[in-house]
Backbone as numpy.savetxt, mean C-alpha at the origin, in Angstrom:
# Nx Ny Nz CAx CAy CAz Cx Cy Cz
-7.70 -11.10 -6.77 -8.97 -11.50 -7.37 -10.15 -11.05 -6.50
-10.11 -11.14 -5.19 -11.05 -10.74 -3.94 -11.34 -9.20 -4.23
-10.34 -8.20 -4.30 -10.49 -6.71 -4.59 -10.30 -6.61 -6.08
-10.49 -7.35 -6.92 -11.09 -6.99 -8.19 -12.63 -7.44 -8.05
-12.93 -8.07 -7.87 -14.66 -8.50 -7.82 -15.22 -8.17 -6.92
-14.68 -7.22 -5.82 -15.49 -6.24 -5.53 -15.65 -4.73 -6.21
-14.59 -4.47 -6.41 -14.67 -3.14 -7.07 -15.35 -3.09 -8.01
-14.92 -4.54 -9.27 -16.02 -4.99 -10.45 -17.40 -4.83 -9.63
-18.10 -5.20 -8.81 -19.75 -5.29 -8.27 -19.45 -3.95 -7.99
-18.81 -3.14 -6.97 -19.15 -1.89 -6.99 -19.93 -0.98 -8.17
-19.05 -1.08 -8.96 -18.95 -0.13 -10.07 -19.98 -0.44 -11.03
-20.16 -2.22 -11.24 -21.49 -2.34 -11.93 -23.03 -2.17 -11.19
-23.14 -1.81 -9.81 -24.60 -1.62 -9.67 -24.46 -0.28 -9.46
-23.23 0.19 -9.27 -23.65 1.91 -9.43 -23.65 2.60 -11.39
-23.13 1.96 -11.91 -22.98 1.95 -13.04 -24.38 1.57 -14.24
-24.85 0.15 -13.34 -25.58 -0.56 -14.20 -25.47 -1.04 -15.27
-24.15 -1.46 -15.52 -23.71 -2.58 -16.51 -23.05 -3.70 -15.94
-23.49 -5.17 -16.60 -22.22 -6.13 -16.22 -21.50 -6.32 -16.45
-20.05 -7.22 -15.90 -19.23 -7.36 -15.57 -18.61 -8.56 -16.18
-17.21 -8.41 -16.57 -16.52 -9.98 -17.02 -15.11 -9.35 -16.12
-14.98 -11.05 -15.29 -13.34 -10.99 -14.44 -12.40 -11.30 -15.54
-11.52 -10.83 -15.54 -10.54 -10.89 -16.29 -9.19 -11.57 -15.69
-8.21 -12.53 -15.65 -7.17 -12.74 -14.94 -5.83 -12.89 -15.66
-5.31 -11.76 -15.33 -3.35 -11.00 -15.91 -2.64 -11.66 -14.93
-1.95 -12.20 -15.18 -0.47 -12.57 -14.91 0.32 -11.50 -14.93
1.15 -10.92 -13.42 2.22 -9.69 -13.66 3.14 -10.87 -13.28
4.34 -10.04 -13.72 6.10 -10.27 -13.13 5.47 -10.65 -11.38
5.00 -9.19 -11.09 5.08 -9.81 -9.59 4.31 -11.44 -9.18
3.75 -11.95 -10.31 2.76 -13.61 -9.77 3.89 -13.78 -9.99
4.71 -14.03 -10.78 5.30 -15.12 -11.71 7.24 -15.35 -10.98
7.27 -14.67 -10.77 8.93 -13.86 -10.66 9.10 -14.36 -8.81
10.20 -15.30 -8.34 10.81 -15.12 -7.58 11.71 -14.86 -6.77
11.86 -14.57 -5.20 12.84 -13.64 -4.74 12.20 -12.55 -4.33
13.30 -12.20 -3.39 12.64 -10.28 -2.70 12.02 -9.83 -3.92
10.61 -8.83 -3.53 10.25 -7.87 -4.13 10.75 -6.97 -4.46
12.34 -6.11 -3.35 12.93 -4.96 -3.61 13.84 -5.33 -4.50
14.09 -6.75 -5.15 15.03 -6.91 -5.75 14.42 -7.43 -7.14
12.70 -7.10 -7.63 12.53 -7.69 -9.00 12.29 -6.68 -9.87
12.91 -5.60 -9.40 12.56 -4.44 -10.76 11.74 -3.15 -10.15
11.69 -3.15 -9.20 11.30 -2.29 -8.09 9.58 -1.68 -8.07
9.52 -0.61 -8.50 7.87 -0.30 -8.56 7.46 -0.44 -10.21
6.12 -1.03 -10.07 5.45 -1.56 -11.60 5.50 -2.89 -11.57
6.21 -3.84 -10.71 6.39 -5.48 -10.78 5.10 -5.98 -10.93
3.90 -5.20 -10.22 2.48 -5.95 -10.56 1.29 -4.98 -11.45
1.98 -3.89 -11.68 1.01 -3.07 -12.86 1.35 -2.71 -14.45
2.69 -3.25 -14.60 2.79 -3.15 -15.83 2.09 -3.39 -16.56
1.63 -5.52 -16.64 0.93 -6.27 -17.41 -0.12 -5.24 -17.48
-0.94 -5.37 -16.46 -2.15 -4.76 -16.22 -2.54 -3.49 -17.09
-1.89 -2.68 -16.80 -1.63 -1.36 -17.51 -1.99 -1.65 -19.78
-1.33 -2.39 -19.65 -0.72 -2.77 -21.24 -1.98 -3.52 -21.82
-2.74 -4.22 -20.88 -4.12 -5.03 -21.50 -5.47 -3.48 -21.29
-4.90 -2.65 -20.76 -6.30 -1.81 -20.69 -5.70 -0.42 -22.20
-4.39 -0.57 -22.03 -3.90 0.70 -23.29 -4.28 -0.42 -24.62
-4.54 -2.01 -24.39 -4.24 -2.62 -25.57 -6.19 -2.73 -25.96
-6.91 -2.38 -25.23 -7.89 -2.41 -25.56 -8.57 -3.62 -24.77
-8.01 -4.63 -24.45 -7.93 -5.64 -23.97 -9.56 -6.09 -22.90
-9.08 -5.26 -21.63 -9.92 -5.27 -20.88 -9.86 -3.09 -20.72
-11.25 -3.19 -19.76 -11.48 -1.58 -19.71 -11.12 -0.89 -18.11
-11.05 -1.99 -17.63 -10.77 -1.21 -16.21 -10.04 -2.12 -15.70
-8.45 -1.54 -14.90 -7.94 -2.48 -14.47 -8.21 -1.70 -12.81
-7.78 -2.85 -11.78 -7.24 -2.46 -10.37 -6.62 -2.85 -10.13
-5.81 -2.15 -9.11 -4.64 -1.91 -8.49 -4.53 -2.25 -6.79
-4.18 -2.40 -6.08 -3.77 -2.27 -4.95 -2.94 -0.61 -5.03
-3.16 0.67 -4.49 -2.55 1.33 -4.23 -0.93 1.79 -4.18
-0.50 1.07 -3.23 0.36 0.79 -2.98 1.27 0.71 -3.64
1.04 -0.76 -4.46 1.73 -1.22 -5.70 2.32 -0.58 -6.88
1.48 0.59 -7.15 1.22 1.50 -8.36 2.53 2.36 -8.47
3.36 2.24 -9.26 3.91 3.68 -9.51 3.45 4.82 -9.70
4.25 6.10 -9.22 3.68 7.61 -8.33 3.27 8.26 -10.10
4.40 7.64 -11.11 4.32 8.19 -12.40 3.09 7.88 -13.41
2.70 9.20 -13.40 1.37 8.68 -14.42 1.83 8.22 -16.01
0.97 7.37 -16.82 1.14 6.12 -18.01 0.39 7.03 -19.12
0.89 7.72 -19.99 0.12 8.55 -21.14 -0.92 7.37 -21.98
-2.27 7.74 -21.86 -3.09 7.37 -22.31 -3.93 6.64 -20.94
-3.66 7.15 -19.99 -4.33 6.06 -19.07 -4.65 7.19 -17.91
-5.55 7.01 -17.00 -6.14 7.61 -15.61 -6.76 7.04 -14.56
-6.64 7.17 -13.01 -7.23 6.57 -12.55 -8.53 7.12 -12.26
-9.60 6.50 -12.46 -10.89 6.95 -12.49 -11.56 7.21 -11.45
-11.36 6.28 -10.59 -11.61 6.05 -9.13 -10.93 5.26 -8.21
-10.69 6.11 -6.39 -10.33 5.44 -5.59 -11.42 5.34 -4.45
-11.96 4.01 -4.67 -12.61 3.98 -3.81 -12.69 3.89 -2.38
-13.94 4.50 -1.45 -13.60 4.60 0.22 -12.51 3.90 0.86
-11.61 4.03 1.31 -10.15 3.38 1.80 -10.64 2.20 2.89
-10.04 0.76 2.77 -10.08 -0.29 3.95 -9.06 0.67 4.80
-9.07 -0.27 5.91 -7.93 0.07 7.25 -6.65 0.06 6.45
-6.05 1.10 6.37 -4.43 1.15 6.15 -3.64 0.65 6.75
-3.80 0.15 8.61 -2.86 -0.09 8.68 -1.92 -1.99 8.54
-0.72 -1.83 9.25 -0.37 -3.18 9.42 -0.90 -3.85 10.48
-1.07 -5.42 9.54 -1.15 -6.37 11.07 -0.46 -7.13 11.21
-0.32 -7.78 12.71 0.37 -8.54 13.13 -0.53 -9.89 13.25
0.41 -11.12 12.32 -0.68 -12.41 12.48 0.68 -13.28 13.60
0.15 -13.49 15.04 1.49 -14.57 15.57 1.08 -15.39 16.42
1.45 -16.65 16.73 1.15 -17.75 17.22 1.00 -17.27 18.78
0.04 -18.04 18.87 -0.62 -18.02 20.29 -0.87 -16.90 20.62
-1.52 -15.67 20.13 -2.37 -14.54 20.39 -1.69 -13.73 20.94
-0.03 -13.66 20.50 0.81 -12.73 20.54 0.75 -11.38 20.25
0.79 -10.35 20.80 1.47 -8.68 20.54 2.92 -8.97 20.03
3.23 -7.83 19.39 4.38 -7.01 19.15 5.51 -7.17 19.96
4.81 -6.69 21.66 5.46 -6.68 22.74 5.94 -7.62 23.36
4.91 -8.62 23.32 4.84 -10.32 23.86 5.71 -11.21 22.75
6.32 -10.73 22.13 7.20 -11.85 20.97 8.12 -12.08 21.65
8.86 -13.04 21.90 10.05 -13.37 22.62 10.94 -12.85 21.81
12.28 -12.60 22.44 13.69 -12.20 21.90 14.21 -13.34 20.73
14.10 -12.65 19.50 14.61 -14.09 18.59 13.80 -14.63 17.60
12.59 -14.17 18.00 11.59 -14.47 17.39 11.18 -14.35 15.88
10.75 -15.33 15.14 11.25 -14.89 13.41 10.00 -14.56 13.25
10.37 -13.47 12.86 8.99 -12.45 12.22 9.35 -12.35 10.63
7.47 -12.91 9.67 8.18 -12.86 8.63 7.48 -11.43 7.82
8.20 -11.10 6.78 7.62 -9.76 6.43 8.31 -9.71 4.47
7.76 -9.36 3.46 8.70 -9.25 2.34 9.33 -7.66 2.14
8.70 -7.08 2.99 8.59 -5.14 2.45 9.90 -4.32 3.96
10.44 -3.96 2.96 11.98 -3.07 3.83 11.53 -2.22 4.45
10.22 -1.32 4.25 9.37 -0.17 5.19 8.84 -1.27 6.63
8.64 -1.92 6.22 8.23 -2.83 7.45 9.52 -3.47 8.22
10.50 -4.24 7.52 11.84 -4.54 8.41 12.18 -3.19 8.85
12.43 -1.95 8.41 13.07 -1.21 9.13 12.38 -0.40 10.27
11.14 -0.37 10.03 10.61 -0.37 11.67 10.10 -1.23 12.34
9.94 -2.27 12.04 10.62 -3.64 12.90 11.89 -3.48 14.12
12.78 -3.67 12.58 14.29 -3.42 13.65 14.56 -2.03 14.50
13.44 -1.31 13.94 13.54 -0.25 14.84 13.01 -0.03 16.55
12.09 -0.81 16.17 11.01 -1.14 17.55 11.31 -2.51 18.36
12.21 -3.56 17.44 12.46 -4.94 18.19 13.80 -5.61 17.53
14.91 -4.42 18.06 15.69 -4.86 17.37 16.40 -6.43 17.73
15.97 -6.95 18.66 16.31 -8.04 19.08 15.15 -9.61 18.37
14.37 -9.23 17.20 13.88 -10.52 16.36 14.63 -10.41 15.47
14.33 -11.57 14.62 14.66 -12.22 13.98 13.57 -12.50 12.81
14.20 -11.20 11.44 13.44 -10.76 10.38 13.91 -11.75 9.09
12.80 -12.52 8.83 12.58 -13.58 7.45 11.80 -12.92 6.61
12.95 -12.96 5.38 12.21 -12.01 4.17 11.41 -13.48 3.12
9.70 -13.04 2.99 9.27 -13.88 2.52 8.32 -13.44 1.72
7.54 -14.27 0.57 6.95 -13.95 -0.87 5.37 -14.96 -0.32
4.72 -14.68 -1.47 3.19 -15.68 -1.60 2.24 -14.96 -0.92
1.26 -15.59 -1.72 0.06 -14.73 -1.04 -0.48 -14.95 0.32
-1.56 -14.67 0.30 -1.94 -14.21 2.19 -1.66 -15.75 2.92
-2.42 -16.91 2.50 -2.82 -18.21 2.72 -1.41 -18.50 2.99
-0.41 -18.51 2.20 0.77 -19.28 1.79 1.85 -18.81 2.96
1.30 -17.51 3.46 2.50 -16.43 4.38 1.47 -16.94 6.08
0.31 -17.10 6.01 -0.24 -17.39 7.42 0.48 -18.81 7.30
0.13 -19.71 6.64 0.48 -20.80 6.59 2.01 -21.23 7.20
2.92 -20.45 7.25 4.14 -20.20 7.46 4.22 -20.29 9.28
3.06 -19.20 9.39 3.20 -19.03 11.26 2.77 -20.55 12.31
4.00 -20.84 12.87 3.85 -21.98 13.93 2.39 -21.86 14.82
1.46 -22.81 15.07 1.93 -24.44 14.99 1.30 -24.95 13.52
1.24 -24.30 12.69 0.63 -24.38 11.33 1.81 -25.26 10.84
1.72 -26.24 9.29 2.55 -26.82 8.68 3.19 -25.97 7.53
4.19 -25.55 7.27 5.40 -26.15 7.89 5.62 -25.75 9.63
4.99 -24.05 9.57 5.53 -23.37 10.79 6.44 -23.14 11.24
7.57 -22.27 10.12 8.89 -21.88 11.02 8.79 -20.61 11.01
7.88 -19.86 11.26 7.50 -18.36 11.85 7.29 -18.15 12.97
7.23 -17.08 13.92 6.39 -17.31 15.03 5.19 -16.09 14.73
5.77 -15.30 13.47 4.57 -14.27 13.22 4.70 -13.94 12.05
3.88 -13.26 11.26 3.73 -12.17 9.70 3.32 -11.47 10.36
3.60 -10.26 9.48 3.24 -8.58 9.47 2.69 -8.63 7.48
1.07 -8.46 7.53 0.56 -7.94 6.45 0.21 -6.99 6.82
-0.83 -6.32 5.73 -1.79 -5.44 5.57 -3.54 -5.87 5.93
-3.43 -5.21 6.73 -4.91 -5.27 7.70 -5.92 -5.29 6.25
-5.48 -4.55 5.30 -6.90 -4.52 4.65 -7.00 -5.59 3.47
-5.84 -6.69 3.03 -6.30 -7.47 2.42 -6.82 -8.82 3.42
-5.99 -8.59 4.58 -6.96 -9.82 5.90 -8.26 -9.71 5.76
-9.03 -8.37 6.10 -10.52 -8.02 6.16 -10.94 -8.11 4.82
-10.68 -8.03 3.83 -11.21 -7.97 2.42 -11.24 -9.94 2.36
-10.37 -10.57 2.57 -10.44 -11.84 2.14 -11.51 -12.58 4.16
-12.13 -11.84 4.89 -12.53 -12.35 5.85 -11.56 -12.66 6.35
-10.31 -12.68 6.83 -9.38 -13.46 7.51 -8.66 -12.41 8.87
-9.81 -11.77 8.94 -9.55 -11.05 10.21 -9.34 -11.91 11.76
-9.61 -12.99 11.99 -9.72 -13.63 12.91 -8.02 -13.78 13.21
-7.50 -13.95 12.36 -5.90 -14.49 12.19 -4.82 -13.28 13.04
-5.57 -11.85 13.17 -4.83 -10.96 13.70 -4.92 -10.84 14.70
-3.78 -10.77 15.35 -3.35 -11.01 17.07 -3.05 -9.49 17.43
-2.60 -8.56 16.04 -2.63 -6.94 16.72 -2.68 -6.08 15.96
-3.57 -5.14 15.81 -3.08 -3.99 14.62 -2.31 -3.06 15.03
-1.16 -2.90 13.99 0.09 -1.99 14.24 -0.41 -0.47 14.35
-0.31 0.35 15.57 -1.14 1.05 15.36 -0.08 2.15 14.34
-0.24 2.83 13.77 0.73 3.87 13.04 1.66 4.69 14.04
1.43 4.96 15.02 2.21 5.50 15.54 3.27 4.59 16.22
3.26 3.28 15.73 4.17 2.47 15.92 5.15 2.26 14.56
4.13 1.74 13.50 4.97 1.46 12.31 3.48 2.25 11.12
4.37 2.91 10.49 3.38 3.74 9.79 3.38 2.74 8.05
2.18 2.77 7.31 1.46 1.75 6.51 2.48 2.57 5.37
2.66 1.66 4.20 3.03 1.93 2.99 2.26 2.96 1.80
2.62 4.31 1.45 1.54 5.10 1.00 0.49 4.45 -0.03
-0.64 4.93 0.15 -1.51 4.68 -0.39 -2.07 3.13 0.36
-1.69 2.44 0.95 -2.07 1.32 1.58 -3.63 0.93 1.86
-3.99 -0.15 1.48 -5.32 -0.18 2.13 -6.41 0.41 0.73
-5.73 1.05 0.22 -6.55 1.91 -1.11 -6.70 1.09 -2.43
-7.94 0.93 -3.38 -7.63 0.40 -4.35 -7.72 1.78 -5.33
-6.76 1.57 -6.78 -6.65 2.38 -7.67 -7.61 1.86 -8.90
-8.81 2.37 -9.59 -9.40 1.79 -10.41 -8.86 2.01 -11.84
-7.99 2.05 -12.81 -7.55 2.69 -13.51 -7.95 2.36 -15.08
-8.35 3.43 -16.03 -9.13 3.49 -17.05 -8.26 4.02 -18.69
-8.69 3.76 -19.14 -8.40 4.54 -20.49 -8.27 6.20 -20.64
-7.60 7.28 -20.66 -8.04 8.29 -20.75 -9.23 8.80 -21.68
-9.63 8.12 -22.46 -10.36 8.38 -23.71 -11.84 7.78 -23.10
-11.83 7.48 -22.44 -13.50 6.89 -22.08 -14.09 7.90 -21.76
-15.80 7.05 -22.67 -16.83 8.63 -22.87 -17.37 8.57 -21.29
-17.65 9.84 -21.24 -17.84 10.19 -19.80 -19.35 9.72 -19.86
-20.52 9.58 -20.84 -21.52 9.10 -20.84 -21.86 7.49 -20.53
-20.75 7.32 -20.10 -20.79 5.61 -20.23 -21.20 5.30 -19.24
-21.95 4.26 -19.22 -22.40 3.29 -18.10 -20.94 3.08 -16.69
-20.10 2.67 -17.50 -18.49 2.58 -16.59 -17.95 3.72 -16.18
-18.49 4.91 -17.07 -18.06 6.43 -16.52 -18.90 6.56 -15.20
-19.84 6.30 -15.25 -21.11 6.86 -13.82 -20.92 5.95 -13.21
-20.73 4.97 -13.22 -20.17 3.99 -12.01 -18.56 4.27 -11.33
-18.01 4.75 -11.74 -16.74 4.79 -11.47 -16.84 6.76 -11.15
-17.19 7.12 -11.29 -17.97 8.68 -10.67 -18.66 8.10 -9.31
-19.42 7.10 -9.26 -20.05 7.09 -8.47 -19.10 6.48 -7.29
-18.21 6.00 -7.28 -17.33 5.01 -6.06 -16.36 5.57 -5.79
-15.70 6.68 -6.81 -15.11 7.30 -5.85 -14.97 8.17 -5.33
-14.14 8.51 -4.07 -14.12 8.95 -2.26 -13.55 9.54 -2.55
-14.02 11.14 -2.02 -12.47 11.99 -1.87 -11.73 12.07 -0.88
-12.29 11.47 0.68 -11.47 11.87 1.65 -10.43 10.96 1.32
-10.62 9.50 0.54 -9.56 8.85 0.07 -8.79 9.20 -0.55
-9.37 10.19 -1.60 -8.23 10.70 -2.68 -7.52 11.60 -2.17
-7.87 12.46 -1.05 -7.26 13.22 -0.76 -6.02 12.85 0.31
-6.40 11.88 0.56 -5.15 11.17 1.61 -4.21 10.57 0.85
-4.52 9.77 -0.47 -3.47 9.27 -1.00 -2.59 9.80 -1.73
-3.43 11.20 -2.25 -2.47 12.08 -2.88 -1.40 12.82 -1.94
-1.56 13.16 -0.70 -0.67 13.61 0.34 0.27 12.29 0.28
-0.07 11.13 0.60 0.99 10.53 0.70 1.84 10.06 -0.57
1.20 9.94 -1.66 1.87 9.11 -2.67 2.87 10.78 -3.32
2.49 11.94 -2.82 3.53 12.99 -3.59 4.34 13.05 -2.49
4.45 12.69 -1.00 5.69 12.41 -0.51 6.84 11.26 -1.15
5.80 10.17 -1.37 7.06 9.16 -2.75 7.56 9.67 -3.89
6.60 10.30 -4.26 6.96 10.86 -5.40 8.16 11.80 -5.78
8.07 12.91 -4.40 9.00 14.14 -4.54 10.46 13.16 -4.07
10.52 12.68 -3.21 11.07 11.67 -2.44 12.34 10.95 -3.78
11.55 10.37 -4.89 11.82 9.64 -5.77 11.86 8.22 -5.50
11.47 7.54 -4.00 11.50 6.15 -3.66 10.38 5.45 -4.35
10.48 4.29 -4.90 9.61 3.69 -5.31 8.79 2.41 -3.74
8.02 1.96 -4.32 7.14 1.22 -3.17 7.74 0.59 -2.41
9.22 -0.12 -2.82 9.88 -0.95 -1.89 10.56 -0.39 -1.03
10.65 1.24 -0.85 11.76 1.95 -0.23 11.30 1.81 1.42
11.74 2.17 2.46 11.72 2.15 3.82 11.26 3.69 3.71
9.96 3.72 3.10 8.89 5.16 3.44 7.79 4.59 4.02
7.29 5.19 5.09 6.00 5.27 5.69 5.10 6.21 5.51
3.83 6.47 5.42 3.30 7.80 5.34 1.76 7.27 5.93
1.33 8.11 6.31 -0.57 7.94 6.71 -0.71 9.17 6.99
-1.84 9.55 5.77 -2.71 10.58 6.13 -4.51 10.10 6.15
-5.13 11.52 6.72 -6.49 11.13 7.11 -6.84 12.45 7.10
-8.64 12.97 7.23 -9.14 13.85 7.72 -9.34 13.85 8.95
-9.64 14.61 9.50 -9.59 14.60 10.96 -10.15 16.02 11.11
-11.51 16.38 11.49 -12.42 17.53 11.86 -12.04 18.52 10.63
-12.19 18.11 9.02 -11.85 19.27 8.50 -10.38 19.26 8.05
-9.63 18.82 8.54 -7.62 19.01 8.28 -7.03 17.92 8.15
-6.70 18.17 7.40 -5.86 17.08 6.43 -4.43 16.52 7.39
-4.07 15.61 7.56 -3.19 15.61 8.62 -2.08 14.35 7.98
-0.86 14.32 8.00 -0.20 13.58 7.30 1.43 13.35 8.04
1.27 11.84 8.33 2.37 11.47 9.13 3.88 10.94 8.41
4.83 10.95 8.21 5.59 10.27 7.19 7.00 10.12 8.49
7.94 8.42 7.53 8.51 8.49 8.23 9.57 7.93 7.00
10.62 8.26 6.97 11.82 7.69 6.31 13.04 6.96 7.31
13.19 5.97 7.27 14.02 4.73 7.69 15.38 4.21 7.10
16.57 4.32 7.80 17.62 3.15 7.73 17.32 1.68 7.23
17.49 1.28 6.23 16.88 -0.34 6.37 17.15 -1.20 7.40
18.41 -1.17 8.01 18.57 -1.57 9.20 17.89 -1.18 10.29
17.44 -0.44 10.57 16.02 0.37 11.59 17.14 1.55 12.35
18.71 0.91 12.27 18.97 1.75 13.20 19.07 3.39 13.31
18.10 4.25 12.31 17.83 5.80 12.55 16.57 5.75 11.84
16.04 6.63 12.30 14.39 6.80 11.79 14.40 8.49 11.97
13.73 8.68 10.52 13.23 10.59 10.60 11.62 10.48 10.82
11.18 11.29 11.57 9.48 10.62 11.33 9.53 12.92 11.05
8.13 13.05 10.89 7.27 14.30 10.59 6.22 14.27 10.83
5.48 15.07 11.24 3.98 15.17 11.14 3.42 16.61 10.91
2.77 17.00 9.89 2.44 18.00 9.29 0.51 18.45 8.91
0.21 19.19 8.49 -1.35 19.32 8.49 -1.88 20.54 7.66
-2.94 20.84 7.29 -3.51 21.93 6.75 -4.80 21.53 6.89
-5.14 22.96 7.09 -7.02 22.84 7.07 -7.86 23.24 5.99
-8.78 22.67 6.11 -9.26 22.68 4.69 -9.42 22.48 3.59
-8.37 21.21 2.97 -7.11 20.80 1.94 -8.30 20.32 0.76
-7.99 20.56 -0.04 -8.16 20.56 -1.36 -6.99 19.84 -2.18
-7.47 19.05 -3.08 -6.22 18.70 -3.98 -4.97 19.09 -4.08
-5.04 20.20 -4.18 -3.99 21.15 -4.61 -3.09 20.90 -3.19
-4.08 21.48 -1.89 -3.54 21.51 -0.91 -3.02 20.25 -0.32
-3.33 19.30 -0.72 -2.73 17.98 -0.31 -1.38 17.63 -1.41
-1.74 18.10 -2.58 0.25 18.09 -3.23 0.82 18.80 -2.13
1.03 20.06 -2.14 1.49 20.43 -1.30 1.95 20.60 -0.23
1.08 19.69 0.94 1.32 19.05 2.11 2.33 17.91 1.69
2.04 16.91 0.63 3.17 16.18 0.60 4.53 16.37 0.50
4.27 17.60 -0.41 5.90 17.93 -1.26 6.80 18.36 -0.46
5.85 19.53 0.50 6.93 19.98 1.25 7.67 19.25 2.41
6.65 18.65 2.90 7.39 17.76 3.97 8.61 17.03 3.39
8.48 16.52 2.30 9.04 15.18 1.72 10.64 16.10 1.61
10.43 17.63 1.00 11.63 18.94 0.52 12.15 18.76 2.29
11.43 19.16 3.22 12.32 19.25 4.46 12.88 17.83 4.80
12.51 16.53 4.64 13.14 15.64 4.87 14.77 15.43 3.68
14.35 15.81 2.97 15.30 15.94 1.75 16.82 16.65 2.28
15.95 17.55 2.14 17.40 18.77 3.14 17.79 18.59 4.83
17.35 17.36 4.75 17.91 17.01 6.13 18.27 15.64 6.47
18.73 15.23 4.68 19.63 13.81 4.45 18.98 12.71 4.37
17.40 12.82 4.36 16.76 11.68 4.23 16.96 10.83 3.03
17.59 11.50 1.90 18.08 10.45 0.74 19.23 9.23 1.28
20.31 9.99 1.70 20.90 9.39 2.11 21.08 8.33 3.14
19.46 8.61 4.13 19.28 7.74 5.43 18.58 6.43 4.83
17.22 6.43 3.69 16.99 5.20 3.60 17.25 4.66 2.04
18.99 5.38 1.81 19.36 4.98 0.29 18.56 5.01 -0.55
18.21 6.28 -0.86 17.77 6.78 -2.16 17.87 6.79 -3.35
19.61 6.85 -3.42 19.84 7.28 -4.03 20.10 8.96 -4.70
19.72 10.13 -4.12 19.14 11.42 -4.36 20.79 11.92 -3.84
């Protein structure tokens, strides 16, 4: 609701029309149990999707992330606006690091890209797979009630979007545990048929970023070529950096115990050139058993 009513204000003062919040119920509110186990990618964009093809509402958002890589005939995303911090944070009792967690320590997390470089970096905690939103998962970390955590691992950018930056004791830097593609990014997604003269057309022209788009498309066509959907043990972060497109990816054991990482780049990248940066990396990890390392399936 926090990154819909901003994007909604974005888009209406660059736009200059107002705004009605709208609130969808997906599988993913409603549905409990692991996330990798409720139907895999689409658990929170289906609904969504189906009220904007139904006429319903005109613009839905997304969390990035969330989104399946496969585009929905009759639908586009219009805009991604300037990217929050991608990466992960660490929320843990008593102003704990990563490093500083004692041996044993229950770290809670719902996403298998995150347990498996977890167990990759500490294989000696103690990983609790857990659901609910931000409030409900801090709430979890000791000396809080109930408190049988001693830490969560979210996403840095719905902490800062809801103000709850204070709560983070460390940001994961990527070259520790690399963010879920597209992370941190919201997807604004529209009708294909909307007149480009529209008040919602020039607002949604107006918000979105290409250095964003161009990063998420590097990473989300490594999922894509890949065939893993959001829950898979893929990492990826790309960025500009002086001009060059630069793009880190890592495919994971769910157990942590083997990790493939890559790091790849082009200068100058253009759309085009950022498929391309994804695909291929994703083709050399391919041919070098990465289906088989974080069960692909492939």
């Amino acid at each position: 609701m926090t990154q819909s009513r901003w994007a909604a204000e974005a888009v209406s003062r660059a736009g200059g029309a107002p705004y009605e919040l709208v609130t969808v119920r997906t599988e993913g509110d409603v549905l409990t149990g692991p996330l990798s186990q409720l139907g895999g990618t689409g658990v929170f964009a289906t609904a969504l999707r189906a009220r904007v093809l139904d006429g319903d509402v005109d613009l839905a958002v997304h969390s990035l992330k969330d989104l399946p890589t496969a585009s929905v005939e009759g639908l586009e995303t219009a805009a991604l606006p300037a990217r929050e911090d991608p990466r992960d944070a660490l929320c843990a009792r008593d102003g704990l690091t990563l490093d500083e967690l004692p041996a044993g320590a229950r770290v809670g997390t719902g996403s298998p890209r995150r347990v498996a470089q977890l167990r990759a970096l500490r294989p000696d905690l103690t990983i609790v797979d857990i659901r609910g939103n931000v409030g409900t998962r801090l709430n979890r970390v000791a000396p809080a009630d109930p408190g049988d955590l001693d830490a969560v691992v979210l996403a840095a950018s719905g902490l800062l979007r809801l103000g709850l930056e204070g709560r983070i004791t460390q940001y994961l830097d990527p070259h520790l545990m690399l963010p879920a593609p597209g992370q941190g990014a919201l997807a604004l997604e529209v009708r294909a048929n909307l007149d480009p003269d529209s008040a919602l057309a020039h607002g949604l022209t107006a918000v979105d970023d290409l250095p964003t788009r161009l990063a998420v498309t590097a990473e989300r066509t490594v999922l894509a070529t890949l065939e893993a959907g959001c829950a898979a043990p893929v990492g990826t972060y790309a960025r500009a950096v002086d001009g060059t497109l630069e793009l880190d990816v890592v495919v994971a054991n769910p157990d942590g115990s083997e990790v493939m990482r890559r790091s790849v780049s082009v200068a100058d990248a253009g759309l085009d050139d950022a498929v391309a940066l994804g695909r291929d990396v994703a083709e050399d990890l391919l041919a070098h058993d990465a289906g088989r390392l974080a069960g692909l399936g492939l």
